[in-house]
C-alpha positions in Angstrom: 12.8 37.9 104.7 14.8 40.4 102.4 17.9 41.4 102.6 19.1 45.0 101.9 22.5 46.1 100.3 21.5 49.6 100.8 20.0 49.9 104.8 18.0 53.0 105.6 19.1 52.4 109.5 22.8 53.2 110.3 24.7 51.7 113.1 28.0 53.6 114.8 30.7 51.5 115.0 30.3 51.7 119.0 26.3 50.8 118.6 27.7 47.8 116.3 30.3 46.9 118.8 28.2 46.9 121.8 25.2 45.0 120.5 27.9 42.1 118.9 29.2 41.7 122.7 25.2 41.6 123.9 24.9 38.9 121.4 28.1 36.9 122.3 27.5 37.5 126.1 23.9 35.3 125.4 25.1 32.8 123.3 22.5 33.7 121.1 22.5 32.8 116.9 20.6 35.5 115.9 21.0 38.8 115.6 19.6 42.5 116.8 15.9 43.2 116.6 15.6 46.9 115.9 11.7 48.4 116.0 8.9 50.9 116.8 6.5 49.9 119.1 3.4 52.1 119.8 3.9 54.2 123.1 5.6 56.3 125.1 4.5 60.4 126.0 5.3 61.2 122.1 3.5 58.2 120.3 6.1 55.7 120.2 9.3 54.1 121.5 12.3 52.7 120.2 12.9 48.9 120.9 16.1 46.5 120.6 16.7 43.1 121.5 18.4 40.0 120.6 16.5 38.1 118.4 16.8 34.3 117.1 13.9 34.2 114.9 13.5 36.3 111.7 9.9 36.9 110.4 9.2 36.0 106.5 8.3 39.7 106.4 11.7 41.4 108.3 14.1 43.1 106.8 17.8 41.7 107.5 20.6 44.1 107.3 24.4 43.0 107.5 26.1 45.9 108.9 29.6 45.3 109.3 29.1 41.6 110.7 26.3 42.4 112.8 22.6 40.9 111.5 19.9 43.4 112.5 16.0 42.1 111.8 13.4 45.2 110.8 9.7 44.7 110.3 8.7 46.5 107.6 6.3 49.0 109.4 9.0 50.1 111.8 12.0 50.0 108.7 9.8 53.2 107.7 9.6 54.7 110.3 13.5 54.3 111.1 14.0 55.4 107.4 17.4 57.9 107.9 17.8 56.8 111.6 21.1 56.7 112.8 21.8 54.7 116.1 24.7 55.0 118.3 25.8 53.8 121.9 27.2 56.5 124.2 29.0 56.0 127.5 29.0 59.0 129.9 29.7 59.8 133.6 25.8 59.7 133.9 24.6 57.7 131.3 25.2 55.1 129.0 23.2 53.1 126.2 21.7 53.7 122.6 20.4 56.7 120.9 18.7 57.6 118.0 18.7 60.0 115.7 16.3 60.1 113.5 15.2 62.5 110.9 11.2 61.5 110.5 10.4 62.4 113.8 8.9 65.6 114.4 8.5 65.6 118.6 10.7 63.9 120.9 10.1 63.5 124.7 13.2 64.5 126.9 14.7 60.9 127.7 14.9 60.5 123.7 13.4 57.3 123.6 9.8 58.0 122.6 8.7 60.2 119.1 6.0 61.0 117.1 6.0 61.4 113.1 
């Protein structure tokens, strides 16, 4: 496990907010899994979940009280990324916007590098 002072992968204060209510809702210790999993029509997806176990290998980020957990592979991938959590009329949940990825498909949840 390493801990970062500098993290590649932002949080909004809304995305940070949300996933700290997720967290308390499941009276879970951990914190928020953030990753790439192979996938999707553009190559791969997004993935985030509440974790309670932290790999020797993950990457733990402390942004602003909130513990996120990166494998290394996907912390590269996410290098720049910045996640947010929108609510609309139509739509609400997390986005990502993130500078590596060349192709997106439409629903924003799969890319490709």
């Amino acid at each position: 496990m390493k801990l970062t002072q500098s993290p590649a992968i932002t949080l909004t204060p809304a995305a940070i907010e949300f996933a700290r209510e997720a967290i308390c809702s499941t009276h879970a210790l951990g914190g928020l899994r953030v990753a790439v999993v192979g996938g999707g029509c553009s190559g791969y997806n997004y993935a985030l979940d509440i974790d309670e176990e932290v790999d020797d290998t993950d990457i733990v980020l402390e942004l602003d009280g909130l513990v996120v957990y990166v494998d290394p592979h996907s912390y590269t991938l996410l290098s720049g990324t910045v996640i947010d959590y929108t609510t609309s009329f139509g739509k609400s949940g997390f986005s990502f916007s993130n500078p590596n990825a060349k192709k997106t498909c439409g629903c924003g949840s799969s890319f490709s590098v």
